[in-house]
N, C-alpha and C positions, 0 to 999 in steps of 0.2 A: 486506352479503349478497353471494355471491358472483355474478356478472353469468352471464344466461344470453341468447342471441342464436339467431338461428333457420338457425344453419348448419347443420341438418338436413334445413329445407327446401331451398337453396340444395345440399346435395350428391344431396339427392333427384332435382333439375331437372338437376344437373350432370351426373351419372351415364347420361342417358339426348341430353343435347346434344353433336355433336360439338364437338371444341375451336376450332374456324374460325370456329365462333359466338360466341366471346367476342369482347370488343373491350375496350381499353384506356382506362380513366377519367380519365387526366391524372396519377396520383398512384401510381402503379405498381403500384397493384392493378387483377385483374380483376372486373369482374363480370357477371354473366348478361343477355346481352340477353332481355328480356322475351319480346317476339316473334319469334324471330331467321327464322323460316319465313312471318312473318306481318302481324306490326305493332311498330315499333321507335320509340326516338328517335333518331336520328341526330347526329353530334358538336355540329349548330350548332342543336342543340333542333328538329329539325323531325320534325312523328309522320312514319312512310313506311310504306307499304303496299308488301308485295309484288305482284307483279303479278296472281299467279293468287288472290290474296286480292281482290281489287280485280276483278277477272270474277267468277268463277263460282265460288270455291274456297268447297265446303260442308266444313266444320272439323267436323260431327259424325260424323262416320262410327264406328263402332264400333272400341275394338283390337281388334287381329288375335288376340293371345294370349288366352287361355283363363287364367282366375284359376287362380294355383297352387296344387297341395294341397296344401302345405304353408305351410299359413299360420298365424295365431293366430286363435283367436275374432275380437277385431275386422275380421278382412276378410272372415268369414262376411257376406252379406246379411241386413237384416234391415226388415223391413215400419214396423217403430217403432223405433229406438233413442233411449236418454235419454243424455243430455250435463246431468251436474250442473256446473254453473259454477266455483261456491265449492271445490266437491272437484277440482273440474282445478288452481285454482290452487291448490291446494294441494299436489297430485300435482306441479307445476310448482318451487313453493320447494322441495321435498323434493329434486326432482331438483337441484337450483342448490345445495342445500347438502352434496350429492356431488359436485360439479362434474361433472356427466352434463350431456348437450347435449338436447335436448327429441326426444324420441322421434315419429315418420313420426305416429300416432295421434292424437297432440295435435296435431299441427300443422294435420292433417285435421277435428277435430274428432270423432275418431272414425271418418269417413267420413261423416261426413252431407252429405247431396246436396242435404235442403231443410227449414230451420224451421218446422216443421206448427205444433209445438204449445209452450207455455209452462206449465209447472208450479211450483207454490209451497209448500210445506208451514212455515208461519209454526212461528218460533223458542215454543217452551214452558218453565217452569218446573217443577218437582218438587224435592223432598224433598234431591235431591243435588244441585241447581244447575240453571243452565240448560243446555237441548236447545235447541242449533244448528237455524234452518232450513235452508230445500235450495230453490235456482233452480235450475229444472232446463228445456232447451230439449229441442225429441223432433221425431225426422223418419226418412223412410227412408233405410240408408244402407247401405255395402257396402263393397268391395275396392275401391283404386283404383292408380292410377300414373299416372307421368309420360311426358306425349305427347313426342315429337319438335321442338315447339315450346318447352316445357317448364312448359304449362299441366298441371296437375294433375285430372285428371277421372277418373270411374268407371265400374271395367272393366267393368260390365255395360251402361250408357248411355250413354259416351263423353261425358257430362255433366258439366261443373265440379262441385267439391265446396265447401263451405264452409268459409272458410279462417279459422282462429285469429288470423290477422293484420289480416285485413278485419275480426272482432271488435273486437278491441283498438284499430284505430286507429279505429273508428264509437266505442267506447265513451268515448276521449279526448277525441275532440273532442266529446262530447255533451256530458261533465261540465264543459269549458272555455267551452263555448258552448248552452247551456241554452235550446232553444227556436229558435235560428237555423237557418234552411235552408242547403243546400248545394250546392255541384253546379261545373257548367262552362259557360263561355261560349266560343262560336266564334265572333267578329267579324272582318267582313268590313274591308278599307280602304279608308276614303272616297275616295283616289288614284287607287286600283285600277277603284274603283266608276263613277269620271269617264271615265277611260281607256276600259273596256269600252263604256259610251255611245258613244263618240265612235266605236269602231272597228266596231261593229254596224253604227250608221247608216252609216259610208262604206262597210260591207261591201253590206249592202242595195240601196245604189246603184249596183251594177253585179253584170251576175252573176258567180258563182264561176268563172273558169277550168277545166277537164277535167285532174284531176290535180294539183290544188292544195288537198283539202282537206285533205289532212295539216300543208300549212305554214300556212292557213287558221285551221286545230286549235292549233295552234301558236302562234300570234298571239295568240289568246282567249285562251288560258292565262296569257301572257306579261304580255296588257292588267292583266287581273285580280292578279297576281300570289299574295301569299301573305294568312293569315286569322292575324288571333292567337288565342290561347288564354288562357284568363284564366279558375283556379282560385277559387273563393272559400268558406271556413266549413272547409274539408280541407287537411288537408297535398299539397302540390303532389305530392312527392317518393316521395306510398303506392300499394301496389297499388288502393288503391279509387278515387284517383284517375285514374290509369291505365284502369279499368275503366270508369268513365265517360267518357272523352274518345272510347277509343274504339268506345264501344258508339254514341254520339252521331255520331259522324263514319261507320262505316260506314252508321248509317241511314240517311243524308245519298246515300250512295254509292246504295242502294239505290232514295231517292227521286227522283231523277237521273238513272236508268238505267244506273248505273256498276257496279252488281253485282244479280245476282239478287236476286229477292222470291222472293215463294211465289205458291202460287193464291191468287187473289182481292186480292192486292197487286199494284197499278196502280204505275209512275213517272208523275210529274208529266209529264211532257215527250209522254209518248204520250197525255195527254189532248187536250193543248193544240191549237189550232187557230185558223187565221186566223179575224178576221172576215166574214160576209157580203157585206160592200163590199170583200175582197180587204185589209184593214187589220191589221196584226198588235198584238198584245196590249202594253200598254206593257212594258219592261222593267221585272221586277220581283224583290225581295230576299224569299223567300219563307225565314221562321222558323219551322224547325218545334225542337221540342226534347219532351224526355224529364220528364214528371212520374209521381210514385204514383197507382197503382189498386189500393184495394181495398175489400173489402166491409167491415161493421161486425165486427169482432172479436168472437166469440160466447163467451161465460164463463157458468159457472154462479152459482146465487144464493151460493155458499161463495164464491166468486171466487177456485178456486183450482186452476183449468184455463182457459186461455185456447186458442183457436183462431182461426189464421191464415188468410183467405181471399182471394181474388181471383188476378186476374192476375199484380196484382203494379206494372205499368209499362204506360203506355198515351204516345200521344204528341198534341200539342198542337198549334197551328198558324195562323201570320197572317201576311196579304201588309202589304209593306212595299213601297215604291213610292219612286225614284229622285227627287232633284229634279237639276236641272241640272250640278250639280257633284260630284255621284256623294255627298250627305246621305242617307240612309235615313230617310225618313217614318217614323211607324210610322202604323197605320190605327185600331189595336186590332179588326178585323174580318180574318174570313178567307172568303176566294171558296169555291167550292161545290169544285171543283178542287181546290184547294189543301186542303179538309178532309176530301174522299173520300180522297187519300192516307193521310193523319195516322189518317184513321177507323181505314181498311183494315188497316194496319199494326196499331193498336190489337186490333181482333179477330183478328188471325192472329197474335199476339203466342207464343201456344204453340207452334204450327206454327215461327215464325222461330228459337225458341228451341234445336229441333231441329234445325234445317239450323244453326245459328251459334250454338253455343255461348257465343259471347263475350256475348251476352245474358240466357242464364243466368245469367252474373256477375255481370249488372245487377238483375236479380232476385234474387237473393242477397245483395246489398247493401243492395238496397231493403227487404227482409224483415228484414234483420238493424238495420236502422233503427227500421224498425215496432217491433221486440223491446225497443230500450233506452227508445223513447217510451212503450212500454206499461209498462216496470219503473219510468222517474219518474213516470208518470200511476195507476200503481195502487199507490204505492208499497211495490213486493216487496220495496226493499233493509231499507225499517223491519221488514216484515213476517216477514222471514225473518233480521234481525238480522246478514247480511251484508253489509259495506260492502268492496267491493275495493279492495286495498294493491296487491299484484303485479302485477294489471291495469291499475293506472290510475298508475302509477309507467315514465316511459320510458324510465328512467335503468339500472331495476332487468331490465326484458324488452325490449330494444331489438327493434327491427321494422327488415325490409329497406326499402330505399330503392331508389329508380330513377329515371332521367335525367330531368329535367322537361321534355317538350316545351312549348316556349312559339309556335310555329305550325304550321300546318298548310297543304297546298297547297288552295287555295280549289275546293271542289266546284260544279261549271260543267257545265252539258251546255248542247247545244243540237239543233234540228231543223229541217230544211230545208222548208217545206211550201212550194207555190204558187213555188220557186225564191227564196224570203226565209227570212231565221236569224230564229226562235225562239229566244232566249236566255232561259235562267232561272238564280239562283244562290242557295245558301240559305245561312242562316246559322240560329245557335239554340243551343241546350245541351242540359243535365239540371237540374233543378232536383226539390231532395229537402228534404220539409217536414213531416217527420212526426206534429209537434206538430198541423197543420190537418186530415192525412188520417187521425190514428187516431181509429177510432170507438168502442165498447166498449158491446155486448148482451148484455142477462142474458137467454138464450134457455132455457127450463123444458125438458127432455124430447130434450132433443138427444142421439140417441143417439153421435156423438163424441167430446163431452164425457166423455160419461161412460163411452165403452169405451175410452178414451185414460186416466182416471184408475182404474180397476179394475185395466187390464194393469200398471198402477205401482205400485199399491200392492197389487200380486201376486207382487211380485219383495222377495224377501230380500237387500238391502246386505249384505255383508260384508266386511270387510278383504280385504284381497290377501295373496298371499303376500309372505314377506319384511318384511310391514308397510305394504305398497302402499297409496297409497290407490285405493279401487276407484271413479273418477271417470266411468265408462259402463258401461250394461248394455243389453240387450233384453227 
């Protein structure tokens, strides 16, 4: 079969990044820095933040343009749209066997902004053979375009969209690894961890100099040095890994007091405080990281509508405590401090998603995990007689790639109180386990359920023109 690759995406982002943004891979090709306004890897794998990402830089702001009238159906808005699976990749070989490059639509998923709902119509027999079923996913979705950074989000919420690629590569490694969690690890180094002890205490022992806390700043940084990064159950090299390092490292930033929160999210550091004999807090490795939040999966007694709930992502948390040689304890407990943060974050989880986009991503992946645990735990592919070729072949639909950061610069604050450093530094990840957080309730009378399958099977399938196949509708 003739190979199809996703340089549609790739001139979709290219089309709106200037070319100062590329950078050179070793091998004389370019290709697109991820975050070139925001968040990158740098030649020797290291993630880097820009600066005004790194303060205060809120990435949702809506585009300035106004959706063009002249567009196609699919960038109309639309409250529900359905994304039938089987018929994209089918739409998909069709285009590969004209050697057509994959069209803005698929690549978007249509435009879908978010996975509300799961739909099944199980494969039937008759008189003339068998009727094909239909997986079909449904969310709201609309027009979108590519930011200046060259994330992809829509022009009505300035919100990432759901990306065909982050399908495909959750959908791979689910069929290769059946049941295994995933995600990323930020570890701190034991050297580094020694070091900072040593240079806190001699800092403590005298006061700071007037004018010296920039080289002060400096030193701490320096102690500490850098964090590894360490992928595991995902290809290092996909945008969904990508998407998790750094949705995990700015929370970090956030937690820290290195970038804005929202209302009602505290940083760690502004809680903290000496004790009442004037004694400061031990130095401590505070792990916070990223797991699934959601509610139980609501389907009918047919079991042939499923709906999507919760958050989505909440975040977890436990102090970890130095012994002499800069070893990380772990406690398996978390201080009261240390879980107000993690809470806080937790419930203003919509709110952040708003100001910072790049956790909608995380969201997005997290949901589209939930989706393929629900397809082997209810089994839809038996049920609908669809087993994926095209999809689950990477030979056949190759997926972009991007630089692997393997560290990151270690997230350190600290705070002066009573004329002594407060030092704090975190470590932690993502961890995504979908087999343990999907739940699935037969809820009688749900009016979702059932006005999500009505508006479905109210709509007339027809071929496309040309012969198309017609793989989304409203």
């Amino acid at each position: 079969a003739a190979q199809a690759d996703f340089d549609s995406l790739i001139d979709l982002i290219q089309s709106t990044v200037s070319p100062d943004t590329w950078m050179e891979n070793g091998t004389g090709d370019g290709e697109v820095r991820p975050f070139p306004n925001g968040v990158y890897a740098d030649a020797k794998g290291t993630l880097r933040f820009a600066k005004a990402t790194l303060a205060t830089a809120s990435l949702a702001q809506k585009p300035k343009r106004a959706p063009s009238e002249r567009v196609t159906n699919v960038r109309h808005g639309s409250t529900l749209r359905y994304v039938s699976l089987p018929r994209l990749e089918a739409a998909i070989h069709a285009r590969q066997m004209r050697h057509q490059s994959l069209p803005e639509e698929m690549l978007t998923l249509a435009g879908l902004q978010r996975v509300q709902y799961v739909f099944v119509t199980p494969a039937s027999g008759d008189a003339s053979g068998d009727l094909p079923g239909d997986l079909i996913v449904a969310g709201p979705a609309g027009d979108w375009h590519a930011r200046p950074d060259g994330k992809i989000v829509s022009v009505e919420t300035g919100q990432p969209i759901v990306r065909l690629d982050d399908l495909l590569t959750l959908a791979r490694r689910h069929q290769q690894r059946r049941g295994a969690e995933f995600g990323v690890s930020i570890n701190p180094r034991q050297a580094g961890l020694a070091k900072i002890q040593t240079y806190v205490r001699a800092s403590n022992a005298q006061p700071l100099e007037p004018g010296k806390r920039g080289d002060w700043l400096e030193g701490l940084q320096a102690s500490l040095g850098k964090q590894d990064v360490e992928f595991f159950g995902i290809e290092p090299d996909s945008h969904v890994a990508r998407v998790l390092l750094v949705a995990d490292y700015h929370m970090k930033l956030i937690g820290m007091g290195l970038a804005d929160g929202v209302d009602g999210v505290t940083s760690y550091l502004e809680t903290v405080n000496v004790g009442p004999d004037g004694s400061l807090p031990p130095m401590k490795v505070l792990r916070w990281w990223f797991a699934m939040q959601y509610e139980p999966v609501a389907t009918n007694v047919e079991r042939d509508v499923y709906l999507l709930r919760g958050l989505g992502a909440k975040v977890l948390s436990e102090n970890e405590f130095l012994a002499a040689r800069g070893q990380r304890v772990h406690t398996g407990q978390s201080e009261d401090l240390n879980r107000r943060f993690a809470s806080s974050f937790s419930e203003a989880f919509e709110a952040i998603c708003q100001k910072y986009p790049l956790y909608t991503e995380l969201r997005n992946v997290f949901d589209l995990s939930m989706v393929l645990e629900l397809v082997e735990r209810e089994g839809l592919h038996e049920r609908t007689g669809w087993q994926p070729t095209l999809f689950a072949n990477a030979d056949w639909l190759r997926l972009p790639r991007m630089r692997v950061p393997t560290e990151v610069e270690t997230v350190v604050n600290h705070r002066v109180v009573r004329r002594k450093h407060i030092v704090a530094g975190v470590s932690g990840g993502v961890v995504i386990d979908a087999r343990k957080t999907l739940v699935v309730e037969v809820e009688t009378g749900r009016e979702e359920l059932a006005e999500g399958k009505v508006a479905l099977e109210s709509v007339v399938r027809a071929e496309g023109v040309s012969g198309e196949v017609v793989w989304w509708w409203d």
